[in-house]
N, C-alpha and C positions, 0 to 999 in steps of 0.2 A: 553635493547632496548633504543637506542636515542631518546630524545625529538619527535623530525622531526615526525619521526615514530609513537609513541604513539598519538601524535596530531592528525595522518592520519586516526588512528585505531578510536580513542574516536570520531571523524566524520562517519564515516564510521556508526559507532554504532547507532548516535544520529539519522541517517536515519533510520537504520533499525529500532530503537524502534519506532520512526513514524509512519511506514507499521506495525506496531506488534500489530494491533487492527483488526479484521474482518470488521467492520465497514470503516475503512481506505481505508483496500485494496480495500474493496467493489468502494466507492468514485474514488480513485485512477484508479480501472478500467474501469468506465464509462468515466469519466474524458480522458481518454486513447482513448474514441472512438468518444467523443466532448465534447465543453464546454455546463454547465452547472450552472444553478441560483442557488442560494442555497434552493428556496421552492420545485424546483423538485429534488435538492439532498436529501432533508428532506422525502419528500414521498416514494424515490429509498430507503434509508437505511430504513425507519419506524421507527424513532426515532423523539424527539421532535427539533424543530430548535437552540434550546439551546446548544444541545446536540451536535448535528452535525455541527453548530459554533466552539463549541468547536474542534471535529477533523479535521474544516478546518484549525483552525487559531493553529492546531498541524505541522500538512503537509505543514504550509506554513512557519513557522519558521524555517524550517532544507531545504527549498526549494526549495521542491516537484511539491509545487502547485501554481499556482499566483491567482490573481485577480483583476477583473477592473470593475470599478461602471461605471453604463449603468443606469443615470437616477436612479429610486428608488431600482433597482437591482442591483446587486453583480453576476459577473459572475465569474466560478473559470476555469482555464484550467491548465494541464502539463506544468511545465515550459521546460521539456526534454521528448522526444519520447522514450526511451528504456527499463521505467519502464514495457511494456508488455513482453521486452524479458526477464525480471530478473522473471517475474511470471511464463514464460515459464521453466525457468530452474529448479524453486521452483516447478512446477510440475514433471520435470524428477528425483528431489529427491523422491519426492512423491508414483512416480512409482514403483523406483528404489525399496523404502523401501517395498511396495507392494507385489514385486515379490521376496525378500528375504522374508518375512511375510510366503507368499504362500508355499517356498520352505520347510520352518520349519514346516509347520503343514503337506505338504506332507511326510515330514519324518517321523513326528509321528505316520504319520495312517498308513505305510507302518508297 
């Protein structure tokens, strides 16, 4: 594999491990339907605001997510609109593996 290429992948990666918290995605997809302060993302996850500082200023280094200081607040928003269709797809795996799941226990009780 060339350089070029490996650089693309180890990118590619450093997002996904970003999204690779429940907590994140959680963020991510509210985020996805408006912006939001960080004290009502703190109440949305139920974690402490330490905490979910911390998975902002995760999703904003690989840059997922922005922010703009509004006065004594912190609002976060998507910096890109498509993260709902990659969740979309992440569900058609989901599915997918579901209904192989299903097929193999039908087999068994047959």
């Amino acid at each position: 594999m060339n350089q070029k290429l490996k650089d693309q992948y180890d990118a590619r990666a450093r997002v996904l491990k970003a999204l690779a918290h429940p907590s994140r995605l959680m963020i991510v997809d509210e985020l996805s339907r408006q912006e939001r302060c960080v004290a009502e993302l703190t109440e949305m996850v139920g974690s402490d605001m330490s905490t979910v500082s911390k998975h902002l200023a995760t999703l904003k280094n690989v840059g997922i997510i922005r922010d703009e200081k509004r006065g004594s607040q912190v609002y976060y928003s998507l910096v890109v609109r498509c993260i709902p269709n990659f969740f979309g797809c992440i569900e058609s795996v989901l599915q997918a593996n579901a209904r192989q799941y299903l097929s193999l226990v039908e087999l068994k009780i047959k």
